[in-house]
Backbone as a ProteinNet text record, in pm:
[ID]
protein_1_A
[PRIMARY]
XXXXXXXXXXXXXXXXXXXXXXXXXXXXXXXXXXXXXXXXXXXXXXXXXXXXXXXXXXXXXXXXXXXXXXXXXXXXXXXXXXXXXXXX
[TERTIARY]
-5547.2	-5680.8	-5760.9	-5849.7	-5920.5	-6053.1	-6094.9	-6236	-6326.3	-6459.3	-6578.7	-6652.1	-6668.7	-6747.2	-6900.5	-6935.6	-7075.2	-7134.8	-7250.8	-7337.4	-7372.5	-7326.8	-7398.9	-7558.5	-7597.9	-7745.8	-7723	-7897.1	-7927.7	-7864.2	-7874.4	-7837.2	-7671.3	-7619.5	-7432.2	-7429.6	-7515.9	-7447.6	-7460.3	-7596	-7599.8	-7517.9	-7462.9	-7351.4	-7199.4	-7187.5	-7052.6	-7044	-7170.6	-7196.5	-7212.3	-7217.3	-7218.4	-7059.5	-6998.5	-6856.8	-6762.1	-6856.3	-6757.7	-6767.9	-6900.8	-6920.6	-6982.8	-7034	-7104.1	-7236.5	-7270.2	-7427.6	-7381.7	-7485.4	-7460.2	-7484.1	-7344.1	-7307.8	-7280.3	-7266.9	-7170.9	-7072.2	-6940.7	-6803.2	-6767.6	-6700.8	-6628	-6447.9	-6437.1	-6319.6	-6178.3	-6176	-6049.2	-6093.5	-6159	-6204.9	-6208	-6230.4	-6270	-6120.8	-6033	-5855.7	-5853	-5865.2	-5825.7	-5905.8	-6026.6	-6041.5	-5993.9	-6003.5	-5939.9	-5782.2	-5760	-5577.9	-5550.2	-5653.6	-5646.8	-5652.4	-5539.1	-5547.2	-5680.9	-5682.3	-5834.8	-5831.5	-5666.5	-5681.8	-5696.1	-5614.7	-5660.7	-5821.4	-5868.8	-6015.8	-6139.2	-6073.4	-6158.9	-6128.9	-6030.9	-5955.9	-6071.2	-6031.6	-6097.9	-6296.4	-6319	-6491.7	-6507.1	-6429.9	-6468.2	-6458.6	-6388	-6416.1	-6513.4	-6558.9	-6656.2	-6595.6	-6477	-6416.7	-6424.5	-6489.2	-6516.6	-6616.2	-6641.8	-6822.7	-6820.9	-6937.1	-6970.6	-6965.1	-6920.6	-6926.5	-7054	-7098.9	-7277.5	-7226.3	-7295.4	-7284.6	-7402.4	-7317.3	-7373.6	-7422.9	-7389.9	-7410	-7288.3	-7256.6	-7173.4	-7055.9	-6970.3	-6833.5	-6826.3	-6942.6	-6929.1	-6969.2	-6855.5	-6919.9	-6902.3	-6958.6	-6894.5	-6923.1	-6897	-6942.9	-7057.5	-7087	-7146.7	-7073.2	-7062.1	-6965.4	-7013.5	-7124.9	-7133.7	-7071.5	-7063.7	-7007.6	-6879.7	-6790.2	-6640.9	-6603.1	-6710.9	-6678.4	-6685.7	-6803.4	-6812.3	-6664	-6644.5	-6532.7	-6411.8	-6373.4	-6247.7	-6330.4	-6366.8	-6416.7	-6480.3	-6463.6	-6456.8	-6276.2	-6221.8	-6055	-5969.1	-6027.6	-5956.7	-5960.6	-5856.4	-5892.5	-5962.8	-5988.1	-6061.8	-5975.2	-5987.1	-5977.2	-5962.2	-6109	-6137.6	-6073.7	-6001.8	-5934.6	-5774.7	-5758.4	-5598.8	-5594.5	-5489.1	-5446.3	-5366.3	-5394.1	-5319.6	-5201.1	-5085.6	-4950.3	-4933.2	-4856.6	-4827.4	-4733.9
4381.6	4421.1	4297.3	4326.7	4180	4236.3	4108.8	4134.5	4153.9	4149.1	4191.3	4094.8	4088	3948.3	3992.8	3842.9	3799.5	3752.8	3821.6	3709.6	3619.4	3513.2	3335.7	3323.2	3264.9	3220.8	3148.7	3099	3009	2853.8	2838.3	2698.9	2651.9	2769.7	2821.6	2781.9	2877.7	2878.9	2763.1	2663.1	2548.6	2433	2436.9	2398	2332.6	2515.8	2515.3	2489.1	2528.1	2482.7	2343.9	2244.2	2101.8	2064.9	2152.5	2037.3	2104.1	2215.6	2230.4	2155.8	2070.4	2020.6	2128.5	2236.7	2339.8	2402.9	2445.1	2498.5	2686.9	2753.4	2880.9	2965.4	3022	3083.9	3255.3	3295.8	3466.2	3358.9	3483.3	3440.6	3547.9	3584.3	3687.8	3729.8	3812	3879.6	3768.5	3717.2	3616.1	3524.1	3445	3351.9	3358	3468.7	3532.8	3519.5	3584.1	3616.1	3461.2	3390.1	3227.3	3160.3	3183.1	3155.6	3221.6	3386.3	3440.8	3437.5	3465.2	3458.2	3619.8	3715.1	3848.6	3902.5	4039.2	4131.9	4194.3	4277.1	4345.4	4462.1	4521.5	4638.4	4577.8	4480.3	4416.7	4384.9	4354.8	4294.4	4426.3	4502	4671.3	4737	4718.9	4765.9	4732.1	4567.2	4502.2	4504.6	4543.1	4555.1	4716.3	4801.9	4918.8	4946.7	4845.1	4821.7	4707.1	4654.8	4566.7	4429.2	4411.3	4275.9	4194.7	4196.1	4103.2	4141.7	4008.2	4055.6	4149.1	4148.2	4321.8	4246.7	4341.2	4299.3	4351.3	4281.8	4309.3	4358.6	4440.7	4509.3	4435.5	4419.7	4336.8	4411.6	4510.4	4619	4741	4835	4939.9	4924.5	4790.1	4747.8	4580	4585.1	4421.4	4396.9	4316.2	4291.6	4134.2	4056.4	3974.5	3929.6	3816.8	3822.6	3675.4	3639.4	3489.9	3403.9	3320.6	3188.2	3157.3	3116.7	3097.7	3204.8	3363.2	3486.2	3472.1	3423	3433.4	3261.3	3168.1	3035.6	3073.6	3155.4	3180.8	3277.3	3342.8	3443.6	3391.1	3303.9	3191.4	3099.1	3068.4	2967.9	3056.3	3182.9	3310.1	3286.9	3322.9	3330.8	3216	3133.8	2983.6	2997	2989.7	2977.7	2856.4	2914.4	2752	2712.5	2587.1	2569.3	2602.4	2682.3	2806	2936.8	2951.6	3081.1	3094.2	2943.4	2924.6	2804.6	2849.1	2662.1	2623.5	2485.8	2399.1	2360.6	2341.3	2319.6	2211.8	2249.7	2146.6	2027.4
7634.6	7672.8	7713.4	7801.5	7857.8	7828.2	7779.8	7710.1	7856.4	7752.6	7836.4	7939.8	8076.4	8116.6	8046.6	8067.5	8028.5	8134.5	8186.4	8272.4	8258.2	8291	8255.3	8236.7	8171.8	8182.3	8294.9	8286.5	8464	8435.5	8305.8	8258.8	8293.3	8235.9	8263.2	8379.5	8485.2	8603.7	8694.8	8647.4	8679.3	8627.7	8522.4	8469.6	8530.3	8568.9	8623.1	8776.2	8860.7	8993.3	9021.3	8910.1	8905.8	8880.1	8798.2	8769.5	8925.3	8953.2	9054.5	9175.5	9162.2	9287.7	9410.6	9304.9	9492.7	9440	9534.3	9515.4	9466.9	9459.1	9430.3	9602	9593.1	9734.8	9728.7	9819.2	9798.7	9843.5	9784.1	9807.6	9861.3	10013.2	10048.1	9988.7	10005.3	9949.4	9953.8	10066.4	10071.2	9985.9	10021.9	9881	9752.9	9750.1	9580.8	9509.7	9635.1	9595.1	9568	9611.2	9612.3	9514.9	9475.7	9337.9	9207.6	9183.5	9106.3	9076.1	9211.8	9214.8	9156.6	9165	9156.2	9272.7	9260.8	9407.4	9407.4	9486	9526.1	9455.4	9444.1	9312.8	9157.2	9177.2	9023.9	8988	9049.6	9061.8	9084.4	9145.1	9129.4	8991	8868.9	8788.3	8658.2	8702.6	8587	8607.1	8759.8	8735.5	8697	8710.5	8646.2	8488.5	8444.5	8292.2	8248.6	8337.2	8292.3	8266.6	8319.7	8271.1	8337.5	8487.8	8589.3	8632.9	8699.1	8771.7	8878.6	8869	8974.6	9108.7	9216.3	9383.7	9404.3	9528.5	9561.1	9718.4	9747.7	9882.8	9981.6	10110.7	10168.4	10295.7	10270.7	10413.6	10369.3	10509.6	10488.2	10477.1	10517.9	10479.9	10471.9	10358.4	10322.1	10203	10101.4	9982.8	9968.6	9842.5	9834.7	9643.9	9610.9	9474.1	9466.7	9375.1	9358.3	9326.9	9346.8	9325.9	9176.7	9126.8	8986	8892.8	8955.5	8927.4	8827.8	8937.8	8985	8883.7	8880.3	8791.2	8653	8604.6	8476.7	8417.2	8490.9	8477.7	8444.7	8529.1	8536.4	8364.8	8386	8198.1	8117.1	8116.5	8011.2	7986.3	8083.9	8062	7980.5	7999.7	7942.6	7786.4	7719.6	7598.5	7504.2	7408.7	7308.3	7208	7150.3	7066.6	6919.8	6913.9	6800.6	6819.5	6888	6887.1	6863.3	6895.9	6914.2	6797.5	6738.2	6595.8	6684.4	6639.4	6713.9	6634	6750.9	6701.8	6569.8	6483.8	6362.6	6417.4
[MASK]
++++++++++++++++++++++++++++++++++++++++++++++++++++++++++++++++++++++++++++++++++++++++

């Protein structure tokens, strides 16, 4: 089961838009695949359960997501420290 996303605060998303080196953008669908490394059914699967960020409609056949969106999401996934012991 894949947990729940969280919307970043403004602080988060300024955060992660700094180590990434980019400003806050929309990301269209190819891009998104190339940051996520999720298909477009995988990625419709997981926003109807709430496990990825929502797509924003950009018109009648255009979506895209936020780049701070799609960063927080990817450093939701990563595990910690506190969740995992470390090897003996």
């Amino acid at each position: 089961m894949t947990a729940q996303y969280t919307q970043p605060t403004p602080e988060k998303r300024q955060e992660l838009l700094k180590m990434a080196g980019e400003s806050d953008r929309l990301v269209k669908d190819e891009e998104r695949k190339g940051i996520t490394t999720l298909s477009r059914s995988q990625t419709w699967k997981l926003e109807q359960t709430g496990s990825h960020p929502q797509r924003r409609s950009l018109g009648k056949n255009s979506i895209a997501w936020l780049l701070s969106d799609l960063l927080s999401y990817i450093y939701q996934q990563v595990p910690t420290n506190k969740t995992h012991k470390k090897p003996d």
